[in-house]
C-alpha positions in Angstrom: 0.0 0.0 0.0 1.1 3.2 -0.7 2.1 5.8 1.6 0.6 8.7 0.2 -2.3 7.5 -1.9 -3.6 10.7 -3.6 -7.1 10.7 -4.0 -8.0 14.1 -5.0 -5.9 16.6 -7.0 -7.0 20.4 -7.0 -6.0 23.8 -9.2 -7.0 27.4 -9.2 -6.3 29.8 -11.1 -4.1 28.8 -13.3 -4.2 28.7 -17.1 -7.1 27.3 -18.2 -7.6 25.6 -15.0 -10.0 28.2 -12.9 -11.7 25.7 -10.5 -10.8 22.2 -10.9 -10.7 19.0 -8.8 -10.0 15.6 -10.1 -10.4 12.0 -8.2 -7.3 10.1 -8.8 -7.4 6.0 -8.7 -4.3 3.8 -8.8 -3.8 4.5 -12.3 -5.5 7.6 -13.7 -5.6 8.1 -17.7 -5.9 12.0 -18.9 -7.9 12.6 -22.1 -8.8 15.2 -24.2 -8.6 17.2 -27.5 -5.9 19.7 -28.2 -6.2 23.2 -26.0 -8.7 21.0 -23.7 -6.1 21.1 -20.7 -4.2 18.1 -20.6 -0.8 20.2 -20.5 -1.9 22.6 -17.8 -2.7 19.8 -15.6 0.8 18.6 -16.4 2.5 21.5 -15.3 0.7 22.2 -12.4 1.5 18.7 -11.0 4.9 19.6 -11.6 4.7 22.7 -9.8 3.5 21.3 -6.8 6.7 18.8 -7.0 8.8 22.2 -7.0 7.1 23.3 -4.6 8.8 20.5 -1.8 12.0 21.2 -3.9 11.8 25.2 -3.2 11.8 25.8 -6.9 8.1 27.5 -7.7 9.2 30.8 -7.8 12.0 29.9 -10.5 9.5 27.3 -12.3 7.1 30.6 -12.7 9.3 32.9 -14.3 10.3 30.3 -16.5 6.7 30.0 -18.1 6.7 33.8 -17.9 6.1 35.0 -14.2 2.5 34.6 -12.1 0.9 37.3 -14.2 1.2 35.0 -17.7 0.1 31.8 -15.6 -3.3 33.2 -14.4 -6.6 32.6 -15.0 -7.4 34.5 -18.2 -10.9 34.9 -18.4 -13.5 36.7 -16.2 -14.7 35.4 -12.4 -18.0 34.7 -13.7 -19.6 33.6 -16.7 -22.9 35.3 -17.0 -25.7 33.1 -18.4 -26.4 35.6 -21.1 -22.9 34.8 -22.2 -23.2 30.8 -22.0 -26.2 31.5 -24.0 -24.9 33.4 -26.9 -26.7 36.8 -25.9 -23.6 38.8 -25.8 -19.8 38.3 -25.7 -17.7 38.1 -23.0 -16.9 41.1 -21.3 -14.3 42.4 -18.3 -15.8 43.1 -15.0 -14.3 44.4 -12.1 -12.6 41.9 -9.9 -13.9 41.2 -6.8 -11.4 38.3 -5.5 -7.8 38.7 -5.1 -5.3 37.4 -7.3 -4.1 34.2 -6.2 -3.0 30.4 -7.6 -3.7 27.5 -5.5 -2.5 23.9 -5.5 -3.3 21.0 -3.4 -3.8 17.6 -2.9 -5.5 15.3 -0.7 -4.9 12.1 0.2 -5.6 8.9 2.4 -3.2 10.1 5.3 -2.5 13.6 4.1 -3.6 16.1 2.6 -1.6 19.8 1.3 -2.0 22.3 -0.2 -0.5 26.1 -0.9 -1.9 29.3 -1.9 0.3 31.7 -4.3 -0.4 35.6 -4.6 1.1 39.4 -5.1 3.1 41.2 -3.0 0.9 43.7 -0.2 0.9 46.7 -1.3 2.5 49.5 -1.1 5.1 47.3 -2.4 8.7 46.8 -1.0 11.4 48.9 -3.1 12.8 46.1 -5.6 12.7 45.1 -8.9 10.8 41.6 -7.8 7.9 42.9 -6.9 5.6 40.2 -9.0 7.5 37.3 -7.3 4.5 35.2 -6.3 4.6 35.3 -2.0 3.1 32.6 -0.6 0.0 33.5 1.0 -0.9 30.3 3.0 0.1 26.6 3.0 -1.9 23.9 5.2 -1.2 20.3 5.5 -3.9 18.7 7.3 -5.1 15.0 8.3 -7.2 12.8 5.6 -8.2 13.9 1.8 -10.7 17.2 2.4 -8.8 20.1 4.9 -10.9 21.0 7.8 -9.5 23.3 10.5 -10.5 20.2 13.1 -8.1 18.1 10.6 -5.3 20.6 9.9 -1.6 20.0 11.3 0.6 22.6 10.3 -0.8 26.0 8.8 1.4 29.0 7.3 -0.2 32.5 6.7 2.2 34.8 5.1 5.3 34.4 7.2 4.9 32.6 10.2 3.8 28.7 10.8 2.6 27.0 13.5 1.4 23.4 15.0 -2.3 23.0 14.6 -4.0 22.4 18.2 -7.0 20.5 19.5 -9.5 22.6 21.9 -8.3 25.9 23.2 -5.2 25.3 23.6 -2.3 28.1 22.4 -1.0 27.1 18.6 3.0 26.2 18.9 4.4 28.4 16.8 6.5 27.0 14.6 8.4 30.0 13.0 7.8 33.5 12.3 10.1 34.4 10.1 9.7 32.5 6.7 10.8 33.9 3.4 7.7 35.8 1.3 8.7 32.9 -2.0 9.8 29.9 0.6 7.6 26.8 0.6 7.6 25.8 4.7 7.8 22.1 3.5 11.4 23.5 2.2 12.3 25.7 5.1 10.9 24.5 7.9 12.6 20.8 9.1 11.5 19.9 12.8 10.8 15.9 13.2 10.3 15.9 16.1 7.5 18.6 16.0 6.2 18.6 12.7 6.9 14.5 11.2 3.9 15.1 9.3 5.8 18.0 7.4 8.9 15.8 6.6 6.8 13.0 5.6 4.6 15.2 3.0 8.0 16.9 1.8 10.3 13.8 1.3 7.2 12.0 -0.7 6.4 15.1 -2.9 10.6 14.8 -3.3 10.0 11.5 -4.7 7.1 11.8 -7.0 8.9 11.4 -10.7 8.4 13.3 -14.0 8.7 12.2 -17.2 7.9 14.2 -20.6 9.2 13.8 -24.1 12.3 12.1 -24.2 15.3 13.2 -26.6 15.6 10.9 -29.0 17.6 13.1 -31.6 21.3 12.5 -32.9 22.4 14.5 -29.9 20.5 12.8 -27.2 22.4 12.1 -23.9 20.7 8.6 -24.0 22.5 8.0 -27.1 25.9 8.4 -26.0 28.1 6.0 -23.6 28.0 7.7 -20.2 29.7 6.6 -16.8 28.1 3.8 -15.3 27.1 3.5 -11.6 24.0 2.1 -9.7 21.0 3.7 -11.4 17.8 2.4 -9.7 16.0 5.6 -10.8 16.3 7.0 -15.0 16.6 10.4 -14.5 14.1 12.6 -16.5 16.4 13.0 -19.4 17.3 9.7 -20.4 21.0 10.2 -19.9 21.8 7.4 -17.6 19.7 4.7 -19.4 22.7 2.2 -20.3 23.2 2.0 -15.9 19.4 2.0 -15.5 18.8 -0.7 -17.7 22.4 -2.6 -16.4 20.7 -1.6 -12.6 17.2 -3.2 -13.5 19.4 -6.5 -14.7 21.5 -7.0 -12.0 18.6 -6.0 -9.4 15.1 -7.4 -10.5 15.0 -11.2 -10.6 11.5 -11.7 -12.1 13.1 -10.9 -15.4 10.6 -8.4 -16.1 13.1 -6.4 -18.8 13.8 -9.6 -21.1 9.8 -10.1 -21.0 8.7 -6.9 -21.9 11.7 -6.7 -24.7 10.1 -10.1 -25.9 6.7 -8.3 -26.2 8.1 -5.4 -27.7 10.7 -6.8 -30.2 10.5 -10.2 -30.4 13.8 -12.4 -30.8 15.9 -9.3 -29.6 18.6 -9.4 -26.3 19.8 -6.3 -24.9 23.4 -6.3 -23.0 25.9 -3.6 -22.0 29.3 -2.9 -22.8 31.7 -1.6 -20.6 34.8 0.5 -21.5 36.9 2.5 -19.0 33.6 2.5 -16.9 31.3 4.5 -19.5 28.7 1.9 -20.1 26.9 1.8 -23.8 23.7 0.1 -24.5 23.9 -2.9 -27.1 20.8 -4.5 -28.7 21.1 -7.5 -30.8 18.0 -7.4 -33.1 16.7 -10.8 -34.5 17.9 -11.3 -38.0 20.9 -8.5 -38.0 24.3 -10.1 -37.9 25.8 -7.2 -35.1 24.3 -5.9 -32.3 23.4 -1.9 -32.7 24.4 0.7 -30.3 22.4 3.2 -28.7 23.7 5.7 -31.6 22.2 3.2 -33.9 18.7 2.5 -32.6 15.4 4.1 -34.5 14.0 7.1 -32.4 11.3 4.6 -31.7 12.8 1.8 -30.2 15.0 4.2 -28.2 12.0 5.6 -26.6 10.5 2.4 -25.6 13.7 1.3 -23.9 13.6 4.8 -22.0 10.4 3.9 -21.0 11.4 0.5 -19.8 14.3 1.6 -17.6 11.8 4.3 -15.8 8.6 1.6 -15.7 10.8 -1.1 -14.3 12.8 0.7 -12.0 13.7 -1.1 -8.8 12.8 1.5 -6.6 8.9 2.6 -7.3 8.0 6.1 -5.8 4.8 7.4 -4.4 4.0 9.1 -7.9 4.9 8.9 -11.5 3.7 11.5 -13.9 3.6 10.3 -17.8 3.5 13.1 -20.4 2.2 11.5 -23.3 4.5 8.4 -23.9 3.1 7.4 -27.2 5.3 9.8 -28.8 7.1 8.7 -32.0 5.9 5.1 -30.7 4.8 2.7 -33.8 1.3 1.8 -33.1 2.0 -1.6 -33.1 4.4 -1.0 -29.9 1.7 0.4 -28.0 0.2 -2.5 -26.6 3.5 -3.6 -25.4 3.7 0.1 -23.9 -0.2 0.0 -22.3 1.5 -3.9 -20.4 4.6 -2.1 -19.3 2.5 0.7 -17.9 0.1 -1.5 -16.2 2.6 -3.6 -14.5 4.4 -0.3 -12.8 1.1 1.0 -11.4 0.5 -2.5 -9.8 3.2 -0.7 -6.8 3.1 3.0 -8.3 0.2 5.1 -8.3 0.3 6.7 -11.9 -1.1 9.5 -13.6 -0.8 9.4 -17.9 -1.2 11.9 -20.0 -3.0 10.7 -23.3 -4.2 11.2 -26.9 -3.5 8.0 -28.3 -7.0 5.8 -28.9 -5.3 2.8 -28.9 -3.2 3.3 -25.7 -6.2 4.8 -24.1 -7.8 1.3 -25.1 -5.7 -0.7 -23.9 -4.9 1.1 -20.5 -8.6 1.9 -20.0 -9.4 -2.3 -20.0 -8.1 -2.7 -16.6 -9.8 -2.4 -13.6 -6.6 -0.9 -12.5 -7.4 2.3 -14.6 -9.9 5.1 -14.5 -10.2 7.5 -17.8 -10.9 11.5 -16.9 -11.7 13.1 -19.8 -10.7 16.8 -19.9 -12.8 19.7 -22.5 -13.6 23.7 -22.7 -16.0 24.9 -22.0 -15.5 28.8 -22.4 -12.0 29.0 -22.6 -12.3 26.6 -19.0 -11.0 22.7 -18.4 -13.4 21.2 -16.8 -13.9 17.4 -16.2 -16.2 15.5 -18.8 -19.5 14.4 -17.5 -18.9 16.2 -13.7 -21.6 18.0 -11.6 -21.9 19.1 -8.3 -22.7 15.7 -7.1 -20.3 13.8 -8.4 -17.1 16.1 -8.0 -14.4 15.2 -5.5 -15.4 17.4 -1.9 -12.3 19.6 -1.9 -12.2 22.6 0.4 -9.1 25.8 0.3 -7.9 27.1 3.3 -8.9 30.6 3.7 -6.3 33.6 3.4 
């Protein structure tokens, strides 16, 4: 069982995502056409992962500071609008500025509230740095102030209390762009805070591997114990050695058997830089990384990050059908399924026959993303059926 089951995953205010909450299963498929969303839920997973990692701030600017990543379009959507009356137009706003992130799962639940500077504001240059308004991690999948454990308003954090008792005050001093889960370490105090951080830490990424002439996967690199691929592909020859050496179920020869059958994959070592080697049925040589189609490098990326030894809390796939042959993604959909058996997972989709074949498990629940108004919003949801999800106040 895992730790930190996530049940629930919640956005506000950013992109296209004004007010969504999604109910997560062991393995959770992400549909949708193009512009629907699918990318903005992406990101915004990976910004809560940067979050733990202090990073938000930097992760922002990079996708052109808070102001680009807000909500776009008005508060409210009159009905006069939804019914073609009259377009769309500005109104004042009423609510403050702000991006919110969260989660909520079977033993904890976090989330963080990002905003603008108070005015009058301080005399710098980085005055649209988001500040973090308010962060909360709290007992169980839905925050209640009976369930919360450690709250942050603004600069100072504190140990939730039962009853009337006085809050122990954690620190007052945090940093306006500092996450508390990265600045505040006190296990004996606060374990829930360490616990939440160090599985965030773990949750793994993975979007469009390089498959080009200049890939790192494609050239020999220094080998050393690799249970986990990092996001780039560049330590794939030691993943794939690790996964060899470690896993005795044989898993890697059986899914290269599905994928290309008759082929044997070895590695080569030379003055300890390790180099992938794939003998192909009917070629007289084996081929080198160098050598392999875009394709079949990609499927042996995601092999060494599916099979990986040690499974975290989370893994994120951005839509791992790319440059596949259609007739390796049934292998792909197996390979996936087998990883979420001990790995909750979340995939990112637009292939139908992927989607297919993931969506045949029982394992596997499909949430289909659309616009409606220039908003994502979840396919077939309503008030009733909606994940309970509840923000701290500011």
């Amino acid at each position: 069982m895992l730790f930190l089951m996530i049940r629930t995953v919640a956005v506000q205010g950013y992109r296209s995502l004004r007010d969504l909450s999604l109910p997560l299963g062991q393995l959770s498929v992400i549909t949708g056409a193009n512009g629907s969303g699918k990318s903005s839920l992406y990101r915004s997973l990976r910004l809560l992962a940067d979050v733990a990692l202090n990073s938000v701030v930097a992760s922002l600017a990079r996708e052109g500071g808070l102001p680009s990543t807000f909500w776009a379009g008005p508060e409210t959507i009159a009905r006069g609008v939804r019914q073609g009356a009259y377009a769309v137009e500005p109104l004042a706003k009423r609510k403050v500025a702000s991006l919110k992130l969260g989660f909520g799962g079977d033993t904890y639940g976090y989330s963080i509230d990002l905003g603008y500077p108070q005015p009058p504001p301080p005399a710098t240059m980085f005055e649209l740095d988001p500040q973090v308004k308010r962060e909360c991690i709290w007992h169980g999948p839905v925050y209640r102030k009976a369930s919360a454990l450690v709250e942050r308003r603004n600069n100072f954090a504190w140990l939730a209390t039962i009853r009337d008792e006085e809050p122990v005050m954690l620190t007052q001093h945090l940093s306006d762009t500092d996450s508390m889960l990265a600045s505040v370490a006190d296990p004996q105090r606060a374990p829930e805070m360490l616990a939440v951080r160090e599985a965030i830490r773990g949750w793994r990424f993975y979007d469009h591997f390089r498959t080009d002439s200049d890939s790192p996967a494609r050239t020999a690199q220094i080998g050393t114990y690799t249970p986990v691929l990092h996001h780039d592909g560049s330590n794939l020859a030691a993943a794939l050695q690790t996964i060899l050496e470690i896993r005795s179920d044989e898993a890697l020869s059986t899914t290269l058997e599905d994928a290309f059958p008759g082929s044997q994959l070895f590695v080569e070592v030379q003055n300890g830089r390790f180099e992938l080697q794939l003998q192909q049925h009917g070629l007289l040589r084996p081929l080198s990384a160098a050598e392999l189609s875009d394709g079949t490098l990609r499927y042996l990326l995601w092999a060494a990050a599916l099979l990986t030894p040690r499974p975290p809390e989370l893994m994120v796939l951005n839509e791992p059908e790319t440059s596949l042959h259609p007739d390796l993604l049934p292998a792909l959909a197996r390979l996936i399924l087998a990883a979420a058996k001990n790995t909750q997972m979340i995939v990112v989709s637009h292939a139908p026959l992927l989607i297919e074949e993931l969506t045949a498990s029982p394992l596997c629940s499909r949430l289909h993303l659309l616009k409606d108004f220039g908003e994502t919003k979840l396919d077939g949801s309503t008030l009733f059926n909606t994940p309970k999800w509840n923000w701290p106040t500011r």
